[in-house]
PAZA-326007 format. One line per 8 residues: their letters; for each residue x, y, z of C-alpha. Coordinates in nm, 2 decimals, decimal comma. Layout:
# PAZA-326007
A> X/Y/Z; ...
# end
This chain:
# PAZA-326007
XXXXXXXX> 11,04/6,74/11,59; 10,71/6,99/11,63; 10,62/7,31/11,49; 10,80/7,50/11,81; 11,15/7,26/11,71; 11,41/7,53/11,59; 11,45/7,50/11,21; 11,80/7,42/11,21
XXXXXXXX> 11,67/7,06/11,29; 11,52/7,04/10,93; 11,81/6,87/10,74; 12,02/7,06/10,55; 11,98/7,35/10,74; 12,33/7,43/10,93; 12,43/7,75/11,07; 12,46/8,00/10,82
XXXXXXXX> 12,11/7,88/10,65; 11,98/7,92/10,97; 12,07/8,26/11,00; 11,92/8,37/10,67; 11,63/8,23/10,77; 11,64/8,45/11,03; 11,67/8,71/10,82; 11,32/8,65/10,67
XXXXXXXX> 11,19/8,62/11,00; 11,20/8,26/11,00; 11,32/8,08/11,33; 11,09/7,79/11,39; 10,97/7,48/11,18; 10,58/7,65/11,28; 10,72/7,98/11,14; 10,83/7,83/10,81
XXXXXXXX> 10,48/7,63/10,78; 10,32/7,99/10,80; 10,60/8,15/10,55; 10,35/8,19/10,23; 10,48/8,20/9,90; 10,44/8,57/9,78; 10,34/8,42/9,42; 10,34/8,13/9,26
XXXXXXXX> 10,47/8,01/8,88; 10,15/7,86/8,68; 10,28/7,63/8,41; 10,01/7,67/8,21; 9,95/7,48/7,87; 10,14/7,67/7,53; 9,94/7,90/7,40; 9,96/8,00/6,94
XXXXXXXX> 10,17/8,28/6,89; 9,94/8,52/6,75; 9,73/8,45/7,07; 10,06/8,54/7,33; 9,87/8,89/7,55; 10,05/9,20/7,63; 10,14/9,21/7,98; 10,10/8,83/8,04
XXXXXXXX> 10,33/8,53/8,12; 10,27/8,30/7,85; 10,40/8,01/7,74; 10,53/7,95/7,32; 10,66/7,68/7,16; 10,82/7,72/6,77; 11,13/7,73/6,57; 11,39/8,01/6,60
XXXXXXXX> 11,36/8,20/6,24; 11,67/8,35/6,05; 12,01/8,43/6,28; 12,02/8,50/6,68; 12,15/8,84/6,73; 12,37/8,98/7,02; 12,37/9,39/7,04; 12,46/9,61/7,26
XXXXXXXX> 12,77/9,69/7,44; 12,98/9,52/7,73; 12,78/9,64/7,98; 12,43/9,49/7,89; 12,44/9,30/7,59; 12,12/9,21/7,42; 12,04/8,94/7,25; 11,75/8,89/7,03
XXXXXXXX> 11,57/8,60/6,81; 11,27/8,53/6,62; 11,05/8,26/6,75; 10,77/8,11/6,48; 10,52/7,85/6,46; 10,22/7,83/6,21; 10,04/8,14/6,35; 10,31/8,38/6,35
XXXXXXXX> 10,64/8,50/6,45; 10,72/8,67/6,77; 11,04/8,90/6,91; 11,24/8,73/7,21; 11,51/8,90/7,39; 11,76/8,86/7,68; 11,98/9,08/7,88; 12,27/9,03/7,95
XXXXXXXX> 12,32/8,63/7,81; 12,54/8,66/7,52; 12,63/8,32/7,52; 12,27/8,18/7,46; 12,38/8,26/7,03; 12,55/7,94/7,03; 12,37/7,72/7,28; 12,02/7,79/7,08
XXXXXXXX> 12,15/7,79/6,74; 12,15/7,42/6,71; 11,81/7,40/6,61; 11,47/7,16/6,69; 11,17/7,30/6,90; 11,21/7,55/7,14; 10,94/7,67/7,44; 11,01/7,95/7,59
XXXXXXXX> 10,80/8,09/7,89; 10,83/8,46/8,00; 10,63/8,81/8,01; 10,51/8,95/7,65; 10,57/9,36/7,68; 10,51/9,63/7,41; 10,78/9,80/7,28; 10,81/10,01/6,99
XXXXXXXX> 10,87/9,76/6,74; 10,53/9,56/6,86; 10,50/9,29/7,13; 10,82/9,11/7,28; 10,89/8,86/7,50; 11,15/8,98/7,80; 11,36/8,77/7,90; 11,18/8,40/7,95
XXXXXXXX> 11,34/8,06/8,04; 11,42/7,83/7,84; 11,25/7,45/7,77; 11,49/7,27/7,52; 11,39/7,02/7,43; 11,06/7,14/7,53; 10,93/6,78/7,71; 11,15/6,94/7,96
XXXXXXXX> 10,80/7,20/8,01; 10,58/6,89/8,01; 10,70/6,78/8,32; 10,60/7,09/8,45; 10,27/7,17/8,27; 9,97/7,22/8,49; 10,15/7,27/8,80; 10,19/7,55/9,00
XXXXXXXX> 10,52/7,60/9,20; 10,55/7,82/9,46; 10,84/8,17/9,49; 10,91/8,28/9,82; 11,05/8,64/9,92; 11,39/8,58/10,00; 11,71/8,73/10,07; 12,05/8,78/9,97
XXXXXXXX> 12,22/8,42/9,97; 11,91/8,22/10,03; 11,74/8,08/9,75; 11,38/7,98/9,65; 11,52/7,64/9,59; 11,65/7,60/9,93; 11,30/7,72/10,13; 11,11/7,50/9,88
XXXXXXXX> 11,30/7,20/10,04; 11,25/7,32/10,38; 10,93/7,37/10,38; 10,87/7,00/10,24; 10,99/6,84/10,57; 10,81/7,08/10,76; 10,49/7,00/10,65; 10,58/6,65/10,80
XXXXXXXX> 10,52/6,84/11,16; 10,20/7,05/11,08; 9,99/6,99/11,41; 9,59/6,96/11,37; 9,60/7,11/11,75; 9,67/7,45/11,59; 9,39/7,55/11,42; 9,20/7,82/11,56
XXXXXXXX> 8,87/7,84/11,38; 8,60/7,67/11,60; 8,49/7,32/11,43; 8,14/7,54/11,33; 8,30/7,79/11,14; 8,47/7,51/10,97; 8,15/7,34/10,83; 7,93/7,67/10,77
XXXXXXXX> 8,16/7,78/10,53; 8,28/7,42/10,42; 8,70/7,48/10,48; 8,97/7,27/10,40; 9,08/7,07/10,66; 9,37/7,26/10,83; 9,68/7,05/10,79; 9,51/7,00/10,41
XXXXXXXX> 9,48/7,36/10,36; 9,84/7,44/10,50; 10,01/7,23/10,29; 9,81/7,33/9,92; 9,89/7,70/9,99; 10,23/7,58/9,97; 10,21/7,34/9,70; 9,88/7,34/9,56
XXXXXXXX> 9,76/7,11/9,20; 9,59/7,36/9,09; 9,41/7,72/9,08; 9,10/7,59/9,26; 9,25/7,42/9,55; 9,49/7,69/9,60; 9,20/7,96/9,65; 9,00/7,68/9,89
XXXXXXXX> 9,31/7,69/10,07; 9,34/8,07/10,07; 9,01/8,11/10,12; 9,02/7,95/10,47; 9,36/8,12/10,60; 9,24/8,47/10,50; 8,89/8,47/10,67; 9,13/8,32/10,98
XXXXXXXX> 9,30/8,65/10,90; 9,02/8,85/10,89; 8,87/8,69/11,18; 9,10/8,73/11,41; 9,18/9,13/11,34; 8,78/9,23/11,32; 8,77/9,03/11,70; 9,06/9,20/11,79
XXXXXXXX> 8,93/9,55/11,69; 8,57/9,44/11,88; 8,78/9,35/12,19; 8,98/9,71/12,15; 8,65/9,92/12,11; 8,47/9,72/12,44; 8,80/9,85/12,64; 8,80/10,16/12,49
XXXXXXXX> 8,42/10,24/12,57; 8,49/10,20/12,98; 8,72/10,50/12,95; 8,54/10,82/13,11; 8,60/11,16/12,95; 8,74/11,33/13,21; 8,80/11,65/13,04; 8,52/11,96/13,05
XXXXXXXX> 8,55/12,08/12,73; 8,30/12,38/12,67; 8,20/12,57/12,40; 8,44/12,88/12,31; 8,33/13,17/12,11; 8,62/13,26/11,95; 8,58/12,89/11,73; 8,26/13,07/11,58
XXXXXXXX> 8,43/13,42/11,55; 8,70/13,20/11,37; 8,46/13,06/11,16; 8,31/13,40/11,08; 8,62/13,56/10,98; 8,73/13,28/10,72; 8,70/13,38/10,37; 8,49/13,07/10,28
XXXXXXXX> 8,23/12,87/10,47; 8,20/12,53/10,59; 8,08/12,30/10,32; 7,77/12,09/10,50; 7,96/11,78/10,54; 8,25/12,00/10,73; 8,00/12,14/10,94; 7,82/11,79/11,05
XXXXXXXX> 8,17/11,62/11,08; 8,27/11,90/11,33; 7,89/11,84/11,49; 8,00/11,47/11,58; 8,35/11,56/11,68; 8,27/11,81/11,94; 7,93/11,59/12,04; 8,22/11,37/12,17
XXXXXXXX> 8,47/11,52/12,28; 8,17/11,64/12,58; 8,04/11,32/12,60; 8,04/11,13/12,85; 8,31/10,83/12,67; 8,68/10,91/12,54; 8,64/10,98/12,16; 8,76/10,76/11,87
XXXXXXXX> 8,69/10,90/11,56; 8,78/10,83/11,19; 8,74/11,12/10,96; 8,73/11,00/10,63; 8,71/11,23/10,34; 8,89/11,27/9,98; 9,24/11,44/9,92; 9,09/11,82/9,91
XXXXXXXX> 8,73/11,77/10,13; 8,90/12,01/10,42; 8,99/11,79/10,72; 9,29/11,95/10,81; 9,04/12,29/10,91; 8,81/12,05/11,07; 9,11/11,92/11,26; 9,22/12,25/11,39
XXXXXXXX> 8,88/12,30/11,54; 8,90/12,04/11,73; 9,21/12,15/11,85; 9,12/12,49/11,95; 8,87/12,37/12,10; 9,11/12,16/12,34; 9,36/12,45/12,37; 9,09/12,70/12,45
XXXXXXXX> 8,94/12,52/12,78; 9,28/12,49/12,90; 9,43/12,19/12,75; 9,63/12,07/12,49; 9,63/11,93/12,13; 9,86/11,72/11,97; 9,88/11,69/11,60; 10,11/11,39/11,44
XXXXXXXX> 10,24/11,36/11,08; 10,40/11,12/10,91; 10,69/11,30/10,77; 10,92/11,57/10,91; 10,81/11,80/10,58; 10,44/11,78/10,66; 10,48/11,84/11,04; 10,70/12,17/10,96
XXXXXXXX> 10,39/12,24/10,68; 10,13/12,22/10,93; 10,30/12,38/11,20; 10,35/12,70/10,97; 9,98/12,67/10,85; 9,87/12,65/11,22; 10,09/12,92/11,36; 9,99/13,15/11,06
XXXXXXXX> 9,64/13,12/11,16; 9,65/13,15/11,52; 9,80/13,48/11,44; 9,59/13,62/11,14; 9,29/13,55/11,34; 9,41/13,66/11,72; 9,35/13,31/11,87; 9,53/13,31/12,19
XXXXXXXX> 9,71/12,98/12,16; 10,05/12,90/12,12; 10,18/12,63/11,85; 10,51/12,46/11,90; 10,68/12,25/11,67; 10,88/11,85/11,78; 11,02/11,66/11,52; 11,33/11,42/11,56
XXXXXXXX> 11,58/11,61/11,34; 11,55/11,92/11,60; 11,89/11,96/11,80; 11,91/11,85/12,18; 11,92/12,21/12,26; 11,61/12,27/12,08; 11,42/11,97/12,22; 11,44/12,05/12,56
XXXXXXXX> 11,31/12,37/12,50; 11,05/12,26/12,38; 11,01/12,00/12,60; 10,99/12,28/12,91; 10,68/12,49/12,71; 10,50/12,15/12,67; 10,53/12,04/13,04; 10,44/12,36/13,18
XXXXXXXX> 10,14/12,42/12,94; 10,26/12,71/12,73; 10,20/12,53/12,40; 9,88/12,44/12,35; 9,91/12,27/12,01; 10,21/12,07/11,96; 10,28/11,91/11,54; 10,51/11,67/11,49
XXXXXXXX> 10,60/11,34/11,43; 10,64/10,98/11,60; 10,89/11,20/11,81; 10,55/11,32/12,01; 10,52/10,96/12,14; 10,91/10,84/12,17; 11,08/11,10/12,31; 11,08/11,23/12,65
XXXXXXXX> 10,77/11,44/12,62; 10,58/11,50/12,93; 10,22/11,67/12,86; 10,07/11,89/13,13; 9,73/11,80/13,05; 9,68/11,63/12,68; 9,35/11,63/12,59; 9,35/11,53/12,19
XXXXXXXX> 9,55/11,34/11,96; 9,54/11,38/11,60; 9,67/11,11/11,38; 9,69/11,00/11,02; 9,59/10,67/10,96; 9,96/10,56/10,94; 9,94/10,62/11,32; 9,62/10,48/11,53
XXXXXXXX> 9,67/10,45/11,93; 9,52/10,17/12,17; 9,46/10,21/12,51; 9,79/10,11/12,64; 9,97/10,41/12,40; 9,66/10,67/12,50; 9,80/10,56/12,85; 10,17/10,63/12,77
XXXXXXXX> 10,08/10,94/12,59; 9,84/11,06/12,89; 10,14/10,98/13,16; 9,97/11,00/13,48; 9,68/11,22/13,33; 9,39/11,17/13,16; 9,30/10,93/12,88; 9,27/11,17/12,55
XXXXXXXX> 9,09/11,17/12,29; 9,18/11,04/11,96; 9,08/11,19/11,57; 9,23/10,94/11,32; 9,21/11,15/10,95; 9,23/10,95/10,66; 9,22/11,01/10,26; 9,21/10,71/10,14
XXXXXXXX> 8,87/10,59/9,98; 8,72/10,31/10,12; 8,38/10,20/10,04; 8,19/10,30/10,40; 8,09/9,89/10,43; 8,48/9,77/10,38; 8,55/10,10/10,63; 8,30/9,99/10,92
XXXXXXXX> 8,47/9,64/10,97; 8,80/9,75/10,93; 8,79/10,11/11,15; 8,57/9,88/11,39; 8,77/10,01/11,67; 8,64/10,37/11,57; 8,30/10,58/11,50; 8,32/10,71/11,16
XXXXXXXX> 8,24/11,04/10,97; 8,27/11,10/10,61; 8,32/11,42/10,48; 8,20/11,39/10,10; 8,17/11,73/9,99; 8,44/11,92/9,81; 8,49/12,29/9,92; 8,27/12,49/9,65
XXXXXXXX> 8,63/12,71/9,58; 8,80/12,36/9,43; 8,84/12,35/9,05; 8,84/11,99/8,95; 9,11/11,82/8,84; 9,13/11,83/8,45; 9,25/11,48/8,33; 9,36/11,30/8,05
XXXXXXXX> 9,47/10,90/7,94; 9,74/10,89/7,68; 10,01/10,64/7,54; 10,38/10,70/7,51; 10,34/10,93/7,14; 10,18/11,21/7,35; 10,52/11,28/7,61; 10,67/11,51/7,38
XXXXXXXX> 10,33/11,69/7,38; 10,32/11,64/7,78; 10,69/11,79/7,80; 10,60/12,09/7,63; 10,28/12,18/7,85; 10,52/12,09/8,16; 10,77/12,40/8,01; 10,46/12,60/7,95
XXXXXXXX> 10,34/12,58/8,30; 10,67/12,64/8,45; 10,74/12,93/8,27; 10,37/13,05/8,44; 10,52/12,97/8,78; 10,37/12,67/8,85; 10,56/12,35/8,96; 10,50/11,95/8,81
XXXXXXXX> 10,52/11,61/8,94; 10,63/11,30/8,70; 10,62/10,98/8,90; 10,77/10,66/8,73; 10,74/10,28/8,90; 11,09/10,20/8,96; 11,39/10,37/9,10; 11,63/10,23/8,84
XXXXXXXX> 11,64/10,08/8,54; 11,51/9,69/8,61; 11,61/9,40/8,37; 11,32/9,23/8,39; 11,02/9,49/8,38; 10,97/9,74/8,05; 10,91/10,03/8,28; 11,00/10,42/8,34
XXXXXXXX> 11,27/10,46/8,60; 11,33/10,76/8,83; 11,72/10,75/8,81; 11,74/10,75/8,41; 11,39/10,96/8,37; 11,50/11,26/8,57; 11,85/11,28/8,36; 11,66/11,27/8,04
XXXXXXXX> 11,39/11,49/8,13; 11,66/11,74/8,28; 11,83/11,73/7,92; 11,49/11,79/7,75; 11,36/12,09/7,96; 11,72/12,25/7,92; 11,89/12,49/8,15; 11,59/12,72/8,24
XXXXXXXX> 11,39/12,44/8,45; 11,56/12,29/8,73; 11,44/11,86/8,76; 11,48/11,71/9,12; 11,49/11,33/9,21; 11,32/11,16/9,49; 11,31/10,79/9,58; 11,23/10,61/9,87
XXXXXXXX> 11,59/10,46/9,86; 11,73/10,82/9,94; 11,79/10,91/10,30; 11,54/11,05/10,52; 11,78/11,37/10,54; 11,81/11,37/10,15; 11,40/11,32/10,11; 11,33/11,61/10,34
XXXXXXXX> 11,59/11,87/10,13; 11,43/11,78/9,85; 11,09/11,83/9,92; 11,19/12,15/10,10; 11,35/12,26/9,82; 11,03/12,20/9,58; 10,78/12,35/9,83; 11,05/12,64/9,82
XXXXXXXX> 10,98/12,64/9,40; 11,38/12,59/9,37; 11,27/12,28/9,18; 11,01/12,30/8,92; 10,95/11,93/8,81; 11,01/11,69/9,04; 11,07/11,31/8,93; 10,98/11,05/9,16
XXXXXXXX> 10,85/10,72/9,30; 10,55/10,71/9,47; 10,71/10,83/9,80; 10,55/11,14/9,71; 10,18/10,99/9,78; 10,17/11,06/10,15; 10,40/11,41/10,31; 10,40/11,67/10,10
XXXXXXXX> 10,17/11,97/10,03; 10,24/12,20/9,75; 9,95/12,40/9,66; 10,17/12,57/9,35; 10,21/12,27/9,17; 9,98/12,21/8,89; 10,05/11,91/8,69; 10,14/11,53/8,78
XXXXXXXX> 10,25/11,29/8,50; 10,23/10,93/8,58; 10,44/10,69/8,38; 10,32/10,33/8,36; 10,03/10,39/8,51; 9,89/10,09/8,42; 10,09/9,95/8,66; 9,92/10,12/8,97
XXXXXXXX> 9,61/10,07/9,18; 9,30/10,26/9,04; 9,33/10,40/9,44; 9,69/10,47/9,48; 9,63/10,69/9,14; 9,35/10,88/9,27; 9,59/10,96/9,62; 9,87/11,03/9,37
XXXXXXXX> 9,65/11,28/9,17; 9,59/11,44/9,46; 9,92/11,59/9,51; 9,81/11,87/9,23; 9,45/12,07/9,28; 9,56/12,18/9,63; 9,54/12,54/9,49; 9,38/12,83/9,31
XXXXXXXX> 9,53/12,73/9,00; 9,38/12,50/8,72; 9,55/12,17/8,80; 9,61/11,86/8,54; 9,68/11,51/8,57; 9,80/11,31/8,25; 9,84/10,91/8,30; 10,04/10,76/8,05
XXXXXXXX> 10,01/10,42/7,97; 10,24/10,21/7,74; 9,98/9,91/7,72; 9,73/9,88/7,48; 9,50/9,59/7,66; 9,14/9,66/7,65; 9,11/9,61/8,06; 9,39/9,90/8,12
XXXXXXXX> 9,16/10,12/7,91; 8,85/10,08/8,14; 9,01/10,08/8,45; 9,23/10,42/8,38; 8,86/10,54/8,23; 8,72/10,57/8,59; 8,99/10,78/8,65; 8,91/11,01/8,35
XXXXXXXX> 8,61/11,07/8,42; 8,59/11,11/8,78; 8,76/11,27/9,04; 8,55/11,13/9,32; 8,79/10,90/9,58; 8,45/10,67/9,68; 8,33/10,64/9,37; 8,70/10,56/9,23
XXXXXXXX> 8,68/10,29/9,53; 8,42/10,15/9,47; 8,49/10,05/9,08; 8,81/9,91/9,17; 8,60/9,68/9,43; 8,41/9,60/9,14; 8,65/9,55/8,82; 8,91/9,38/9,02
XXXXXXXX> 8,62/9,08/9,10; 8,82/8,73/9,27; 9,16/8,94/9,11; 9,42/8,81/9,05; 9,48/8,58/9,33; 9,82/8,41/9,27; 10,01/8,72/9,39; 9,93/8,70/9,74
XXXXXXXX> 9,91/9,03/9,86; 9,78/9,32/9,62; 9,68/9,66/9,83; 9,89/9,70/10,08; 9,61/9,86/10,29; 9,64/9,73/10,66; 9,89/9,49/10,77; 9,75/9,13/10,64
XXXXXXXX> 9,97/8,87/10,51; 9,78/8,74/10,25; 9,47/8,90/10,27; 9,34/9,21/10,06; 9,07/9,44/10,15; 8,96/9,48/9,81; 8,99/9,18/9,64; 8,86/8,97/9,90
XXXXXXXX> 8,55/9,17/10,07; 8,35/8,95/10,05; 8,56/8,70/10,29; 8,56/9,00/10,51; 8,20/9,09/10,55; 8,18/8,72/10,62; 8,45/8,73/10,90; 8,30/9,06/11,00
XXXXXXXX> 7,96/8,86/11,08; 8,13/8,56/11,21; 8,29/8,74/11,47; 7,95/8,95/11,56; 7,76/8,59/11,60; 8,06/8,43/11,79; 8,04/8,75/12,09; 7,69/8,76/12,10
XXXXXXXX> 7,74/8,35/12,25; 8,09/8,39/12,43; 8,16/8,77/12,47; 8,45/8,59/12,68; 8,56/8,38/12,39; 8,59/8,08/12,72; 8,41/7,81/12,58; 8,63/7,52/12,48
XXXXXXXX> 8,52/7,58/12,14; 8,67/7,88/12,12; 8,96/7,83/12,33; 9,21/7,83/12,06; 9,08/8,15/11,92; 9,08/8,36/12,24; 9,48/8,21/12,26; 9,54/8,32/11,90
XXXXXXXX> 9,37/8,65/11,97; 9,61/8,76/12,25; 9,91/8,69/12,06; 9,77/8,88/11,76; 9,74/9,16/11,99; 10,09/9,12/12,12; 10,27/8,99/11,79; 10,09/9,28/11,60
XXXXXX> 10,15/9,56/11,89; 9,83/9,61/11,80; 9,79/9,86/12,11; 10,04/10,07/11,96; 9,95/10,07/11,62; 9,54/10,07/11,63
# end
């Protein structure tokens, strides 16, 4: 058996196992060596009672003082004790586990290891397991075990003993980083390092072992992106794109000016789009800078020399928004273009209509979304493609986009705030601009950190800015209520806030759980002002622009990213109307204070960044994956920079030597580059 053996050879894997490890994406014993645990269970040593931390896993040992309680109805009982030792007594409660009153009622020591939460009453422990007697937890202490995403039927259990046998068959022969590499920055062996990420002793020989599997990460996407850009810089513009004067007679009759950093950004763009090279630009620049106007620009001036423009969204909502905005403009300022709109929801009828204006050439500037790539549009001469940066092209989709035609250009806009050194490795496929200037017309978001006393306070400002005819966000963590996490829930919030606001204010409810169909309604419906306050997950960060709305609430917001904050803040301020943004925290810990400070105190998107680079430091590591920006397994921009300026300059020294990557050094490498290419689709997706 070998890391390419099928892993219904491990034993005790039969057919049905099998197929849930499918399910995971698991069909090889070398895919299972590769399947990292998402987190891992640190069995740490019991920590005093009056030392247990809000918002930790902590570990307590004691006796259970006075009788165990079981409240609650049939449904979800509760039951509660009181856990004490010399230092103090704390609150311990379980969902849902009536029978635990008589199985724990027989006295003798008791550890208990689970997450202490703030609740009204003061700090609780939610739900932890159980250690009686409590040498059962000295078996355990000091180890780390690992949890694996799963799903339905499979447990952790089963994968743990799976994985055990498979790292029998780990193979030396597949390590990719050059024997060079290894000693500069003193790795792990590989087949040591694979098997402590799954079963590491201890804190520090986990994060050698992640250390060397996430600059292998990192190493092989920034090679990748070089390898992209050295393709991408042989394609020709082929497109004469002149100056038009009715872009500066636009720019003339607009009732504001360019802010400097608009008008430098637009420089660069239409510097390239003449050049002499296809363009691949990143426009960076915070929720509010203006790069939708600078994105027009650039697609008048495509539309004006006689080409065409394609804008892509990610949602149907924004591409119908943009589509009015841009129609709206081409008439209010006599630009003689025409706009047409291409989403997926649009009937057959409809499509191939469209479809006929975009072949011959009537459209010049066509919105939509992925339906501009996967449907059977044929462009009669597509000069530039707009993207978010949900949707970045290689040369192979230019190609498919282009047909026959030319190789167009590509403008990639993004809002979220990445410190310009993380964004030069990672957009290394693309020439950057920043726009970091706000338009001089923007009032600044007015914000405020509060805990839970201050929502009855919050509801009543809500009510008074609804009866002004403005509209509100509240965004809670979950979609329903959750037995394990203390946390607001969109489901149960939206009832009670409904209840609250009474019958003048109508209180819609969005979740990513929700159709597509059902999302788009509802966001309709709250552009339309047919819902006021509008309760949701954070589906609402990316697809929606509602320059009305003036306030967003964020429940829990402690349990955000300082950056996905900022983006969800800017879903208010997009108007002429004072905007507000209250985060409310239930936890008291002196770190949630300074991090939600930043956001008090500034509404800049870099600046915001680059404190979160800072405060989060080495992070915490033992959750594998924390940012969720880019598609890394267990890498994270953020917390592990520094891993990723050292990839960064890896991969600069190893082209400068073998631009080829065909020394036998590097022979490995150049195989595991190709299949990150193809694995990723990274042609379709970069």
């Amino acid at each position: 058996m070998n890391e390419r053996s099928k892993i219904s050879e491990l034993k005790g894997i039969g057919e049905k196992t099998e197929k849930l490890f499918e399910k995971i994406g698991v069909r090889t014993v070398g895919g299972l060596i590769r399947y990292y645990p998402r987190s891992y269970e640190i069995f740490e040593d019991p920590v005093p009672i009056a030392e247990a931390c809000e918002g930790r896993i902590c570990t307590v040992t004691g006796a259970v003082f006075g009788r165990i309680q079981v409240s609650g109805n049939r449904n979800m009982q509760v039951t509660t004790l009181y856990l004490k030792d010399l230092t103090g007594t704390l609150k311990v409660i379980w969902f849902r586990m009536p029978f635990l009153r008589n199985t724990l009622a027989k006295g003798g020591p008791l550890t208990l290891r689970g997450r202490i939460v703030r609740r009204r009453d003061g700090l609780v422990m939610e739900h932890p397991d159980i250690y009686c007697p409590s040498s059962k937890y000295e078996e355990k202490r000091n180890t780390m075990q690992p949890v694996y995403a799963l799903t339905a039927g499979l447990s952790n259990n089963t994968v743990i003993k799976a994985v055990r046998q498979a790292l029998g068959c780990v193979d030396a022969g597949q390590d990719i980083l050059p024997e060079s590499l290894v000693r500069m920055y003193g790795f792990m062996p590989y087949e040591n390092a694979v098997a402590k990420m799954h079963f590491p002793d201890g804190k520090d020989e986990f994060a050698e072992a992640r250390r060397r599997f996430v600059f292998e990460e990192f190493l092989v996407f920034v090679l990748s992106l070089r390898r992209l850009r050295d393709e991408e810089n042989r394609a020709e513009n082929r497109f004469v794109l002149r100056d038009q004067p009715e872009i500066g007679r636009f720019l003339e009759a607009l009732p504001y000016s360019l802010t400097g950093a608009q008008r430098r950004v637009w420089k660069e763009i239409k510097a390239d789009m003449q050049g002499g090279h296809v363009m691949s630009r990143l426009v960076q620049g915070d929720v509010g800078s203006g790069k939708t106007v600078i994105a027009f620009l650039a697609l008048l001036l495509a539309g004006l020399n006689g080409c065409q423009g394609a804008l892509m969204a990610p949602t149907e909502v924004l591409a119908r928004q943009h589509f009015e905005n841009i129609s709206g403009m081409l008439d209010k300022y006599g630009l003689p273009l025409k706009a047409e709109l291409l989403t997926g929801s649009m009937t057959a009828k409809q499509k191939k209509e469209a479809y006929g204006r975009i072949e011959s050439g009537e459209s010049s500037i066509i919105i939509g979304t992925h339906a501009l790539i996967q449907e059977k549009a044929v462009y009669k001469n597509l000069a530039l493609v707009v993207t978010d940066e949900q949707h970045r092209f290689g040369v192979k989709q230019r190609e498919a986009l282009a047909g026959k035609g030319n190789t167009p250009h590509i403008l990639v806009m993004s809002a979220t705030p990445i410190p310009r050194t993380l964004a030069i490795i990672l957009y290394g496929d693309l020439d950057i601009s920043v726009i970091d200037e706000m338009p001089k017309n923007r009032l600044p978001i007015k914000n405020c950190v509060v805990d839970t006393s201050y929502r009855k306070t919050a509801y009543e400002f809500m009510r008074k800015q609804t009866a002004a005819g403005r509209q509100c966000y509240v965004i809670c963590p979950m979609v329903e209520e959750s037995e394990a996490l203390d946390a607001e829930n969109v489901l149960d919030y939206s009832q009670m806030l409904a209840e609250a606001m009474g019958g003048q204010v109508r209180v819609g409810c969005l979740h990513g759980r929700m159709k597509q169909q059902e999302k788009d309604e509802i966001m309709d419906a709250f552009g339309k002002n047919e819902i006021q306050i509008l309760v949701s997950t954070t589906v609402i960060e990316v697809g929606i622009d509602v320059p009305n709305a003036s306030v967003i609430m964020i429940e829990n917001a402690e349990r955000f990213g300082l950056a996905q904050l900022h983006q969800l803040r800017g879903r208010v301020g997009r108007g002429k109307y004072q905007s507000y943004c209250i985060f409310m925290t239930g936890s008291k810990a002196k770190e949630t204070k300074e991090r939600l400070d930043i956001l008090n105190r500034s509404n800049d998107g870099f600046f915001i960044a680059g404190e979160d680079l800072r405060l989060r430091g080495p992070g915490d590591l033992f959750g594998i994956r924390q940012s969720g920006l880019m598609n890394f397994k267990l890498g994270d921009v953020f917390q592990d920079s520094s891993i990723l300026r050292q990839a960064a300059e890896a991969a600069g020294e190893i082209l400068r030597a073998d631009p080829e990557l065909s020394s036998p050094e590097n022979k490995k490498l150049s195989a595991a580059l190709e299949r990150y290419i193809t694995d990723q689709n990274l042609e379709a997706t970069l």
